[in-house]
KOLMITOR-389731 format. One line per 10 residues: number of its first residue (from 0); their letters; for each residue x, y, z of N, C-alpha, C. Coordinates in nm, 3 decimals, m for minus. Example, Ala and Ser with C-alpha at 12.3 -4.5 7.8 and 13.67 -1.06 7.14 Angstrom:
<rs>
0 = AS = 1.319:m0.569:0.780:1.230:m0.450:0.780:1.320:m0.330:0.780; 1.285:m0.225:0.708:1.367:m0.106:0.714:1.290:0.003:0.787
</rs>
This chain:
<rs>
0 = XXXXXXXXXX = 17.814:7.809:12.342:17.702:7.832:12.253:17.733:7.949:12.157; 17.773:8.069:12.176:17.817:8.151:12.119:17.921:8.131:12.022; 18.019:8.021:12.068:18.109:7.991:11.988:18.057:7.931:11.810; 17.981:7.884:11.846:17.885:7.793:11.760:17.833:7.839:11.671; 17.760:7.988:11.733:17.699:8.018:11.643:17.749:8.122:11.580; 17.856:8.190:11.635:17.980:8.269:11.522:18.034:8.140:11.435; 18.091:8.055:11.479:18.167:7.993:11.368:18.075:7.937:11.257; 17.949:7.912:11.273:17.826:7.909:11.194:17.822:8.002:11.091; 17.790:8.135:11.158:17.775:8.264:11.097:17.929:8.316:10.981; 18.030:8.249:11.063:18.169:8.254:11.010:18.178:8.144:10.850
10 = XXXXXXXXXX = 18.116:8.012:10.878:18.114:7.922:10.807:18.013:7.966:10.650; 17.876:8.041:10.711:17.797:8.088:10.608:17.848:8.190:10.510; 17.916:8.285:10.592:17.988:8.480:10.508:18.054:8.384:10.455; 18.175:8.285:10.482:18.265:8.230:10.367:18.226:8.149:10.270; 18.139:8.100:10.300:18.039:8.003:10.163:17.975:8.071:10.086; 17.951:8.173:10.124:17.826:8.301:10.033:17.962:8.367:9.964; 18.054:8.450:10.027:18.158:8.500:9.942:18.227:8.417:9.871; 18.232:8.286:9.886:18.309:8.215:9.763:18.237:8.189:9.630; 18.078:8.187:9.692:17.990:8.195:9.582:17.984:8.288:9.477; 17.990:8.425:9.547:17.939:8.541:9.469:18.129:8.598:9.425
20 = XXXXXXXXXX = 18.184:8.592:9.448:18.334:8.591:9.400:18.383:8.475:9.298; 18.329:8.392:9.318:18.451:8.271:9.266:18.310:8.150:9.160; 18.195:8.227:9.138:18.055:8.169:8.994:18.178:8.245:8.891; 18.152:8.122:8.819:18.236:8.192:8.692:18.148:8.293:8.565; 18.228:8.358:8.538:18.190:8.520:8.460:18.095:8.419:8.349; 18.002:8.466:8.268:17.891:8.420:8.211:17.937:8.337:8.104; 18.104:8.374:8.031:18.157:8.303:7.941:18.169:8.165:7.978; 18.209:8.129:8.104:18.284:7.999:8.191:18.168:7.938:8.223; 18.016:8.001:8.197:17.923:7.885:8.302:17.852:7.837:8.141; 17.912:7.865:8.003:17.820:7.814:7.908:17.929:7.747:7.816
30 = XXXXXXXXXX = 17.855:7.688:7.736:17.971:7.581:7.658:17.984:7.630:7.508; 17.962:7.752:7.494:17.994:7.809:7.318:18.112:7.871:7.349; 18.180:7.822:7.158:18.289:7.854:7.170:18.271:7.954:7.055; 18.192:7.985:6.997:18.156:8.013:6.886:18.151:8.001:6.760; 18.120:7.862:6.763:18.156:7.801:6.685:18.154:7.785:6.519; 17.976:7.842:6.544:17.890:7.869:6.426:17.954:8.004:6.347; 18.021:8.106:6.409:18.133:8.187:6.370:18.233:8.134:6.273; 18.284:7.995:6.251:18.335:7.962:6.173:18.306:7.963:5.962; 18.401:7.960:5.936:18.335:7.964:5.795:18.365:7.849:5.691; 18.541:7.809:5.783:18.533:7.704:5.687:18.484:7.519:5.760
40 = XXXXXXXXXX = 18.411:7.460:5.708:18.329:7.330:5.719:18.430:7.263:5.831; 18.536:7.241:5.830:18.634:7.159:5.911:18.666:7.267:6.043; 18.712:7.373:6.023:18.719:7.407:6.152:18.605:7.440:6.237; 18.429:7.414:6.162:18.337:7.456:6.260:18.369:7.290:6.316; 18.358:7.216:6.230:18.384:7.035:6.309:18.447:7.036:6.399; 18.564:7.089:6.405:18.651:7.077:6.466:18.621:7.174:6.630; 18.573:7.265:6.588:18.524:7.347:6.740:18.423:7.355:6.790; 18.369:7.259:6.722:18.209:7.199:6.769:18.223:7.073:6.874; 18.300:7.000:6.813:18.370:6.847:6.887:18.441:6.918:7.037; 18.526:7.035:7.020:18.619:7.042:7.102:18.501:7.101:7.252
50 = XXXXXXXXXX = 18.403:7.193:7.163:18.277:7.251:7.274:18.214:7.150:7.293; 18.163:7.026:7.237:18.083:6.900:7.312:18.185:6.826:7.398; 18.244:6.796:7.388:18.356:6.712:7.515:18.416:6.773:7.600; 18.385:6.963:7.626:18.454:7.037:7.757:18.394:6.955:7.834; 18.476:6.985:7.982:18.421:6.911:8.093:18.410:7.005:8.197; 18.312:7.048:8.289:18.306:7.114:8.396:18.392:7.123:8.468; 18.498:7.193:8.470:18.605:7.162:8.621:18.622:7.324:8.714; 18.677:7.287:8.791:18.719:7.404:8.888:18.873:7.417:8.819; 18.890:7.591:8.816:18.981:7.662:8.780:19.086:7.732:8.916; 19.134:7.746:8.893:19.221:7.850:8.946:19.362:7.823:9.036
60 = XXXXXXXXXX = 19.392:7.935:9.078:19.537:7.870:9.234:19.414:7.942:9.326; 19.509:8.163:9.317:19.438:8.215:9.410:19.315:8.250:9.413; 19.247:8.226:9.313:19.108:8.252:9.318:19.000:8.096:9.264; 18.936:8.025:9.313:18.850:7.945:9.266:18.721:7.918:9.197; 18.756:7.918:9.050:18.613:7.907:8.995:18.545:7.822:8.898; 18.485:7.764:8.903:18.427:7.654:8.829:18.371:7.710:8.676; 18.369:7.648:8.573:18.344:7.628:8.447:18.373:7.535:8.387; 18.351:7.540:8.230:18.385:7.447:8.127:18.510:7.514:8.090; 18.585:7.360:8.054:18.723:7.383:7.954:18.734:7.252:7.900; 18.848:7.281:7.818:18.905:7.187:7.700:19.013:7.117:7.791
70 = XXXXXXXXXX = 18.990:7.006:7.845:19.087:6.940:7.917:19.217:6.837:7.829; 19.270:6.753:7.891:19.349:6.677:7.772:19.264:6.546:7.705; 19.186:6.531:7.869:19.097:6.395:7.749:18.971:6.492:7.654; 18.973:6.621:7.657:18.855:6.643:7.523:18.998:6.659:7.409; 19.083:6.687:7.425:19.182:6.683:7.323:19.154:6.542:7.227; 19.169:6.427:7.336:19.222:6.320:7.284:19.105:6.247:7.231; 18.970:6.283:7.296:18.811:6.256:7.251:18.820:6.316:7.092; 18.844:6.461:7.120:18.844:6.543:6.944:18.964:6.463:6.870; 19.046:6.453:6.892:19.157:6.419:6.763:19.110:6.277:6.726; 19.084:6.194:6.813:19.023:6.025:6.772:18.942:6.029:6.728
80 = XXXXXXXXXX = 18.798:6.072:6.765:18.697:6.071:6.765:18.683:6.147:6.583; 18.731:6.259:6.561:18.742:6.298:6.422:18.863:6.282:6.309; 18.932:6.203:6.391:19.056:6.141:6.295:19.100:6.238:6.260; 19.200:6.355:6.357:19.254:6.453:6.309:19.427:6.398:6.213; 19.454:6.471:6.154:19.562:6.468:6.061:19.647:6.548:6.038; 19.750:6.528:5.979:19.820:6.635:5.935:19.738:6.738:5.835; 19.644:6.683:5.753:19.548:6.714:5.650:19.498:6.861:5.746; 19.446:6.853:5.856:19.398:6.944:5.949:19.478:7.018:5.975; 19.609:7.016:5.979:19.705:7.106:6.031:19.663:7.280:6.042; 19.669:7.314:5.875:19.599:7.459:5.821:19.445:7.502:5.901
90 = XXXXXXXXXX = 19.363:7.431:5.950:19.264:7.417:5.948:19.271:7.466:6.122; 19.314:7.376:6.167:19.334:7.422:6.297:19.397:7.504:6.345; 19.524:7.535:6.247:19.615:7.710:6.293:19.505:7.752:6.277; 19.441:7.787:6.187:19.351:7.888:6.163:19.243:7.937:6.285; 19.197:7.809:6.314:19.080:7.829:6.449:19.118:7.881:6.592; 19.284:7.811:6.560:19.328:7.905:6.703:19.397:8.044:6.680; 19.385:8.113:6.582:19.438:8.245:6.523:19.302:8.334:6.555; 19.146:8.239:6.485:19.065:8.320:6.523:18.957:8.338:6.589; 18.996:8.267:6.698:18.915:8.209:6.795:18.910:8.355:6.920; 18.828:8.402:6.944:18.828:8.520:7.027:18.789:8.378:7.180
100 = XXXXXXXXXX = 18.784:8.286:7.168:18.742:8.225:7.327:18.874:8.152:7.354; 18.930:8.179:7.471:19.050:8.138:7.496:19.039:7.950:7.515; 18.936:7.934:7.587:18.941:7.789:7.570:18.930:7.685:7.398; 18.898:7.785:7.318:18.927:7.727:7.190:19.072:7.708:7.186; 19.097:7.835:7.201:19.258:7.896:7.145:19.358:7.745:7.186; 19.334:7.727:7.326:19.390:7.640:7.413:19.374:7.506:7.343; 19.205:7.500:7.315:19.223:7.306:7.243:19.278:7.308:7.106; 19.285:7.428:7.028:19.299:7.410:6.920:19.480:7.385:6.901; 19.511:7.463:6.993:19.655:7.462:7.040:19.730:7.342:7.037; 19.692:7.293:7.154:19.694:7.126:7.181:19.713:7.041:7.075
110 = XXXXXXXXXX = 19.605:7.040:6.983:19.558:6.971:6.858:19.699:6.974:6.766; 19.737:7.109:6.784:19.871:7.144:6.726:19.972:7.080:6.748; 19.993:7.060:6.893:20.106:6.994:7.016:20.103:6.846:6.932; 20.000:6.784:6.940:19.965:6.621:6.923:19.997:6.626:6.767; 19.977:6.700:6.659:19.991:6.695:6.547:20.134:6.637:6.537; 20.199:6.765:6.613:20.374:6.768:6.568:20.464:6.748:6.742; 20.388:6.621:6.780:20.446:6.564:6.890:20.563:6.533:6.906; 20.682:6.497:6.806:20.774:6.519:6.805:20.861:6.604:6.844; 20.826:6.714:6.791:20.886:6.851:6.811:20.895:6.906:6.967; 20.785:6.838:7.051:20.753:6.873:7.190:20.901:6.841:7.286
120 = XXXXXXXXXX = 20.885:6.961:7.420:20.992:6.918:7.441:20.974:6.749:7.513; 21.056:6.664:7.578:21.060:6.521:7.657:20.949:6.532:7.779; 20.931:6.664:7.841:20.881:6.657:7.928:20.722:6.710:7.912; 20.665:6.699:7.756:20.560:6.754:7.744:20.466:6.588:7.689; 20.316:6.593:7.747:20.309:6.479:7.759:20.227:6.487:7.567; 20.216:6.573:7.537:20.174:6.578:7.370:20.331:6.531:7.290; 20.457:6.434:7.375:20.575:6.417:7.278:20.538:6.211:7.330; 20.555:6.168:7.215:20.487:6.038:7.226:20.641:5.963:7.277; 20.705:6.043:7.325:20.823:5.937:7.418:20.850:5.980:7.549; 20.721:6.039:7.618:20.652:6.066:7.687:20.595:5.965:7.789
130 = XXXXXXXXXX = 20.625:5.893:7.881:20.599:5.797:7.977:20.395:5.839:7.970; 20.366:5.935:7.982:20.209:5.969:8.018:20.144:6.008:7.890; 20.273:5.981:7.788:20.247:6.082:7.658:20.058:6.023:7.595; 19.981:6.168:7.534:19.835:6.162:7.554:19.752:6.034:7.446; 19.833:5.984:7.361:19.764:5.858:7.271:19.873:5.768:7.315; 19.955:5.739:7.463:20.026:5.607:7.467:19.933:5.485:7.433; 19.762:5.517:7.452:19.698:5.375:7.449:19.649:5.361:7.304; 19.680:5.441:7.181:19.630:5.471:7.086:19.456:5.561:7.051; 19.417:5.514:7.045:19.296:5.583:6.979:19.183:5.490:7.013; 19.217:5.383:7.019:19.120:5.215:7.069:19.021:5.247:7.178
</rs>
């Protein structure tokens, strides 16, 4: 009986400390990227799309914490979905130059990767000769 109700008591302290350790910091539990911060018309589009298609996931190795991020399918949601281009190229350096939220920095990044997929190395799945590479199914 005792056993029970330590490993209980054991089971609760570790569920409460993963809680109050591992809630993500106030940036990670909301979905602005700041977007409205933008000035020019295409890159607020562009980091508006990338903040509507984050997806809730759990982060981390040694520490675990849940938030929003820019995964590869909001990559591939934003570049289809707004018919990104080479035209965008300028547009998007720019957003990830001045993007103070790292999860921008990251999709806008990406956006970059898929632009000039070529250039990627073989083993990056933004190089379209890429077995997993991220538009093998096109845009459809």
């Amino acid at each position: 009986m005792r056993w029970a109700w330590f490993a209980a008591a054991t089971l609760i302290l570790v569920l409460g400390l993963m809680l109050i350790f591992g809630w993500p910091s106030s940036g990670m539990a909301i979905r602005n990227l700041g977007c409205a911060q933008q000035a020019d018309p295409r890159e607020r589009q562009v980091c508006a799309a990338l903040q509507e298609h984050m997806e809730w996931t759990w982060f981390g190795h040694a520490i675990v914490s849940p938030g929003w991020r820019v995964t590869f399918r909001t990559v591939r949601e934003v570049y289809c979905g707004l018919s990104v281009g080479a035209s965008d190229l300028a547009a998007i350096e720019n957003l990830r130059k001045s993007a103070t939220d790292w999860r921008l920095q990251d999709g806008a990044q990406e956006l970059i990767w898929l632009l000039d997929g070529a250039s990627q190395p073989p083993a990056s799945i933004f190089n379209p000769s890429h077995p997993q590479y991220l538009l093998k199914d096109g845009c459809g």
